[in-house]
C-alpha positions as CSV (number, residue, x, y, z in Angstrom):
1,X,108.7,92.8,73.7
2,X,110.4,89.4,73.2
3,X,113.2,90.3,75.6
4,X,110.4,90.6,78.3
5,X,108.4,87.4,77.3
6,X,111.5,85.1,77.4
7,X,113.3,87.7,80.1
8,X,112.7,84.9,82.8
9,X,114.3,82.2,80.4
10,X,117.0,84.2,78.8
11,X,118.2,86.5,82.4
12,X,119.4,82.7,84.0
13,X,122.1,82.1,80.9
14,X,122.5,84.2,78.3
15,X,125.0,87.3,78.8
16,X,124.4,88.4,74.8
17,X,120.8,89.0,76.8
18,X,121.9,91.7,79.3
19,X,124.1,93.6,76.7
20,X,121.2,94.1,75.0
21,X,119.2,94.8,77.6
22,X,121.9,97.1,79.8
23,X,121.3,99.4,76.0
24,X,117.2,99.4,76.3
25,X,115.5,102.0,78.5
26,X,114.5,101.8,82.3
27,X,111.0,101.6,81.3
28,X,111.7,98.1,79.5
29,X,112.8,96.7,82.7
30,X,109.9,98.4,84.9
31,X,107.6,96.8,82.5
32,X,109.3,93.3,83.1
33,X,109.1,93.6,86.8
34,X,105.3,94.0,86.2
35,X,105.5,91.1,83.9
36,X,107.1,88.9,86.2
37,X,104.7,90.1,89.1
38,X,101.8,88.9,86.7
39,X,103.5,85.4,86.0
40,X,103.9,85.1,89.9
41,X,100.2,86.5,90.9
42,X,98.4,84.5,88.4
43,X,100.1,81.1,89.8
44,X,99.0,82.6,93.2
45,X,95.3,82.6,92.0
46,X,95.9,79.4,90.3
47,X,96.8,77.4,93.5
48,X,93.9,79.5,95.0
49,X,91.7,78.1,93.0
50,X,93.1,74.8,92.6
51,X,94.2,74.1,96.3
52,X,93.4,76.5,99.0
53,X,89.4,77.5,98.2
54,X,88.5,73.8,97.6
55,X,90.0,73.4,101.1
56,X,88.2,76.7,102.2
57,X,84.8,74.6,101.0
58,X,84.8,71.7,102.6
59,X,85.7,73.3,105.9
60,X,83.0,75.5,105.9
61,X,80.8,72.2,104.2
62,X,81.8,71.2,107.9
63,X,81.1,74.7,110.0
64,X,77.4,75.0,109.1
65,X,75.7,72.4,110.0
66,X,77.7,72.3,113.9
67,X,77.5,76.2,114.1
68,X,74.9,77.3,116.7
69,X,73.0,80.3,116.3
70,X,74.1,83.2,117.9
71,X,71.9,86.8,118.3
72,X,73.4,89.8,119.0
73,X,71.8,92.3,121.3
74,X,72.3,95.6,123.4
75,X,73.4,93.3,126.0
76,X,75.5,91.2,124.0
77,X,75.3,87.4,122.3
78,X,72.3,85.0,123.2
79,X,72.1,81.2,122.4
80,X,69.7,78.6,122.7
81,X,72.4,75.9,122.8
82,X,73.4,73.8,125.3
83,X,76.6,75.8,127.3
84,X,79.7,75.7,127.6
85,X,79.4,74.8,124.1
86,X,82.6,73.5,122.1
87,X,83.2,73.3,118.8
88,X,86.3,70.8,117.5
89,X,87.6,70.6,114.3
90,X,88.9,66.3,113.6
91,X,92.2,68.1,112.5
92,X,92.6,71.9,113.8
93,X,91.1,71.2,117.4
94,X,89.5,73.4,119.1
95,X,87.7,76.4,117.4
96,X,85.1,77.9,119.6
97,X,83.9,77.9,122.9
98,X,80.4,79.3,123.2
99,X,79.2,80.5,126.7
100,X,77.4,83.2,127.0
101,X,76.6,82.5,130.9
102,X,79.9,84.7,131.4
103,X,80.4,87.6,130.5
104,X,84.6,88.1,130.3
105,X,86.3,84.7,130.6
106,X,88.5,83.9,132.9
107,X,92.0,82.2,132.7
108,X,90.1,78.6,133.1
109,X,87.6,79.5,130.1
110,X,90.4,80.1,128.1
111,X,92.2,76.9,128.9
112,X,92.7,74.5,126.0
113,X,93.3,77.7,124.0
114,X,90.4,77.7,121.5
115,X,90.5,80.1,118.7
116,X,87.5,81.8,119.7
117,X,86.1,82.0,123.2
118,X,82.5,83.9,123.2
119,X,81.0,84.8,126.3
120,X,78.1,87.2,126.8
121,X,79.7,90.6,126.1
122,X,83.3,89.5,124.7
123,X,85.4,88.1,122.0
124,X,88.6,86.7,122.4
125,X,90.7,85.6,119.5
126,X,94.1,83.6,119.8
127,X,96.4,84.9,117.9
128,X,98.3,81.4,117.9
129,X,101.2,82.0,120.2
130,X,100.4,81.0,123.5
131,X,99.1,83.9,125.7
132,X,98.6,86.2,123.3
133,X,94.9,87.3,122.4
134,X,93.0,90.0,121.2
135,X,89.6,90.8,123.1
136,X,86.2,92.7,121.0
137,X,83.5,94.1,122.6
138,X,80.1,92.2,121.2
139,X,78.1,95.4,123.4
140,X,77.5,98.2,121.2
141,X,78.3,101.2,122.5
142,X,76.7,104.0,120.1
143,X,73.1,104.4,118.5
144,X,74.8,103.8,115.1
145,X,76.3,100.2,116.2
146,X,73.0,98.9,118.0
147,X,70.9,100.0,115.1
148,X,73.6,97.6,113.1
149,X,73.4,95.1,115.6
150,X,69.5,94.6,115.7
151,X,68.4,91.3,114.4
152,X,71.9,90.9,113.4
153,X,72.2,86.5,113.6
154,X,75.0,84.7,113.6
155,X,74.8,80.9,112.3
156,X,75.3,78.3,109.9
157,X,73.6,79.5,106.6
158,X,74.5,83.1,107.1
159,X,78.5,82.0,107.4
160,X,77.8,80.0,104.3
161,X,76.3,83.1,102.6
162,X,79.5,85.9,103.5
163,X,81.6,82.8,102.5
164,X,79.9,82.9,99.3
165,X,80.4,86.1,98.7
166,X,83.7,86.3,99.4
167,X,84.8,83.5,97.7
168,X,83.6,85.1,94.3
169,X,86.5,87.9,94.8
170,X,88.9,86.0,96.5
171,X,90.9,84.9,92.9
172,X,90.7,88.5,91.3
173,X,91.4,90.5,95.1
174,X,94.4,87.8,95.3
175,X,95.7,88.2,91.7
176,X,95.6,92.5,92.2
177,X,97.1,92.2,95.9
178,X,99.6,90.1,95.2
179,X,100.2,91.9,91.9
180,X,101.1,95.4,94.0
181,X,102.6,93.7,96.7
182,X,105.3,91.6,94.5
183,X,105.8,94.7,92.0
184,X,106.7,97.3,95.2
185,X,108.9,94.6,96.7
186,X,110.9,93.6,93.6
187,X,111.2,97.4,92.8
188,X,112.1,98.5,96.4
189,X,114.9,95.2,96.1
190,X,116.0,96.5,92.0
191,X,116.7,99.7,93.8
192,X,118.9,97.8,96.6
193,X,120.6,95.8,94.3
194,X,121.4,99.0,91.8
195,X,123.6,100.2,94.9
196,X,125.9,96.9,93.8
197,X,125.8,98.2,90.6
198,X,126.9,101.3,91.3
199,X,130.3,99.9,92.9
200,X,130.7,97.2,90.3
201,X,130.6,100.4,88.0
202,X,133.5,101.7,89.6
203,X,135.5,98.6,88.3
204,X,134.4,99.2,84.0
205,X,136.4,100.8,81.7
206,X,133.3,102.2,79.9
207,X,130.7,103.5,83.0
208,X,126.9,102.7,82.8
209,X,124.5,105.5,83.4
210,X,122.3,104.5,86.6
211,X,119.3,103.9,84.2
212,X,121.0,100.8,82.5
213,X,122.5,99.8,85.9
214,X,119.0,99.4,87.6
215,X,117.5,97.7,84.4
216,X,119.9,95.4,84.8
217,X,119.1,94.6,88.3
218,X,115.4,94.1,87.5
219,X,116.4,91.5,85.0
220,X,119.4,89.9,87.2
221,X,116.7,89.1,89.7
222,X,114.5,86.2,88.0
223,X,117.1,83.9,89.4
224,X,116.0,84.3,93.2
225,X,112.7,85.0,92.0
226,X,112.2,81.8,90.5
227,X,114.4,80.2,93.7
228,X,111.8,82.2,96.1
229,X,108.8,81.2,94.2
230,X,109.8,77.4,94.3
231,X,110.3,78.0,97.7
232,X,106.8,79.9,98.4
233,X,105.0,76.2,97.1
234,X,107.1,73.9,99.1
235,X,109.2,72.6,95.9
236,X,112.4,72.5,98.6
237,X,110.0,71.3,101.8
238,X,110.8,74.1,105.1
239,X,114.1,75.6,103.0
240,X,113.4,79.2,102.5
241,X,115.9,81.4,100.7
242,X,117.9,83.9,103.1
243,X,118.8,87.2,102.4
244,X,122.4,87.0,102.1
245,X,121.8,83.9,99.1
246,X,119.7,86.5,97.4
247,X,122.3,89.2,97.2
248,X,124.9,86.7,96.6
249,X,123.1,84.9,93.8
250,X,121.6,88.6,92.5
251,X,124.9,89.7,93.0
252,X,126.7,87.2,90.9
253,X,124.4,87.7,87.6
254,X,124.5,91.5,87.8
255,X,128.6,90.9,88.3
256,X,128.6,88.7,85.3
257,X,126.3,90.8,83.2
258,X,128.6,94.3,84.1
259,X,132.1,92.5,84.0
260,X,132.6,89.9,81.9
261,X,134.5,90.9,78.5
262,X,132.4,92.5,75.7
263,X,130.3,95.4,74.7
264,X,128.0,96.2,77.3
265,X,127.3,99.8,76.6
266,X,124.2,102.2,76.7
267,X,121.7,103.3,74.2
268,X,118.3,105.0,74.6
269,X,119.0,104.8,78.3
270,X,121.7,107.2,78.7
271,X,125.0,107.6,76.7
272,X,127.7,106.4,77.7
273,X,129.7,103.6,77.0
274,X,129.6,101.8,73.8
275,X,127.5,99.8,71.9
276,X,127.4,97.0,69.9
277,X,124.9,94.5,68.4
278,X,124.5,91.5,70.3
C-alpha cells in the first residue's frame, strides 16, 4: 500500500522503487492508475469549486436580472420585450439576439455572431468558429413535446433555479467523470507504452513476463502525468506537452527501470527472472 501512496514521489527517482514494483502483481499497478486518477480528479473538483463555479455565479448573478422572458408555444417563442433585442456581456460580447419577429434568420441577423440568435421558430447556436452553427427547432412537432412545452417559460429566475440545481452536482459529476475518463486514458496509454516494454525486453538477460512489464508502465508514467497536469492549470502558460515528449520522457523511466544493472526480476506477477530484495 505504501508503494501506491508515495508511487507518484518515489516513480520520478528511485530505481530500488521499480524493482520492487516490476516483482508486485498487475493488480498493484491498476490500483495505482486509479489512485493517481483520484489525486488528479479531486484537484479537478477542487479548482471547480475554488475557481470556475464562483466564476459560473457571478455570471449568472449578471444573466438574471437582463434576461427577458421568453414563452414557448405551438408556434414557437413569444416576448414582451422590446425587439431585436441584444444581450452583451462587458467581457464575452455578444450572447443573445432575441427577435422573435422572424422566424429563420437570415445571414444579416446573424451578423456580429452572437452565441445565440432566437427568432420565432429557431435556435441557432455558434459553435465559436466562424460560420459554423447548429440550428433547433423551438416548434414542437409531436403531442408529447407540446404537452412539454405548455407554460414552459424561459427567464431570469427559472435560469437561476436549473443553475442551482446543477451546480449542487457539478463537483461530484466532475470528480466521477473525470475519474473514468483519466483512468481509461492512462490505461489505454499503460497498454501503448507496454509495447516499449516489450522491445526493451528483448535487450535483458533475465525476460519480464508482460504482467510486470505493464505494471511498470503504469508507474513510469507519473512523470508526464505530473508534466500534463501542470500543464492542464497553466503552471507553463500556452506550453502543452506533445506526444512524442511523452513517449520520450515515458520511454526513458521504463528504459531506466528495465535496463539499468541490478535485480529486476518477477514475483507474484509471473516467474521469471530473478529476484532480490530491494
Amino acid at each position: 500500500m505504501t508503494d501506491i501512496v508515495l508511487g507518484p514521489v518515489l516513480s520520478l527517482y528511485s530505481v530500488a522503487f521499480y524493482r520492487r514494483v516490476a516483482r508486485q502483481r498487475l493488480g498493484r499497478g491498476l490500483a495505482y492508475l486509479v489512485y493517481l486518477s483520484s489525486l488528479y480528479s479531486a484537484a479537478i473538483a477542487i479548482a471547480l469549486l475554488a475557481f470556475w463555479l464562483p466564476a459560473a455565479d457571478r455570471f449568472v448573478d449578471w444573466l438574471a436580472p437582463n434576461l427577458p422572458e421568453v414563452k414557448l408555444t405551438d408556434h414557437g417563442a413569444v416576448t414582451d420585450a422590446p425587439q431585436p433585442f441584444v444581450l452583451t456581456h462587458p467581457t464575452l460580447g455578444t450572447l443573445l439576439v432575441l427577435d422573435t419577429r422572424v422566424e429563420t434568420p437570415s445571414a444579416d441577423d446573424l451578423r456580429g455572431a452572437p452565441v445565440f440568435f432566437v427568432s420565432r421558430t429557431h435556435v441557432v447556436v455558434s459553435e465559436g468558429r466562424e460560420g459554423q452553427q447548429r440550428v433547433y427547432d423551438l416548434v414542437p412537432q409531436t403531442p408529447e413535446a407540446r404537452a412539454r412545452w405548455e407554460g414552459l417559460v424561459v427567464n431570469g429566475a427559472s435560469v437561476k433555479k436549473m443553475y442551482g440545481r446543477v451546480r449542487l452536482l457539478a463537483a461530484p459529476l466532475a470528480f466521477v467523470a473525470c475519474l473514468v475518463f483519466f483512468f481509461v486514458w492512462k490505461l489505454l496509454a499503460a497498454l501503448a507504452y507496454s509495447v516499449l516494454g516489450l522491445v526493451l525486453n528483448l535487450l535483458r538477460r533475465e525476460r519480464l513476463p508482460y504482467a510486470s512489464i505493464l505494471t511498470l508502465a503504469c508507474f513510469a508514467m507519473t512523470a508526464v502525468i505530473v508534466l500534463q497536469t501542470l500543464a492542464a492549470f497553466g503552471a507553463f502558460g500556452s506550453f502543452r506537452l506533445s506526444n512524442l515528449t511523452a513517449w520520450l520522457v515515458t520511454g526513458a523511466y521504463l528504459a531506466l527501470a528495465m535496463l539499468l544493472p541490478g535485480p529486476v526480476g518477477a514475483g507474484p506477477a509471473g516467474q521469471a527472472g530473478t529476484t532480490a530484495p530491494a
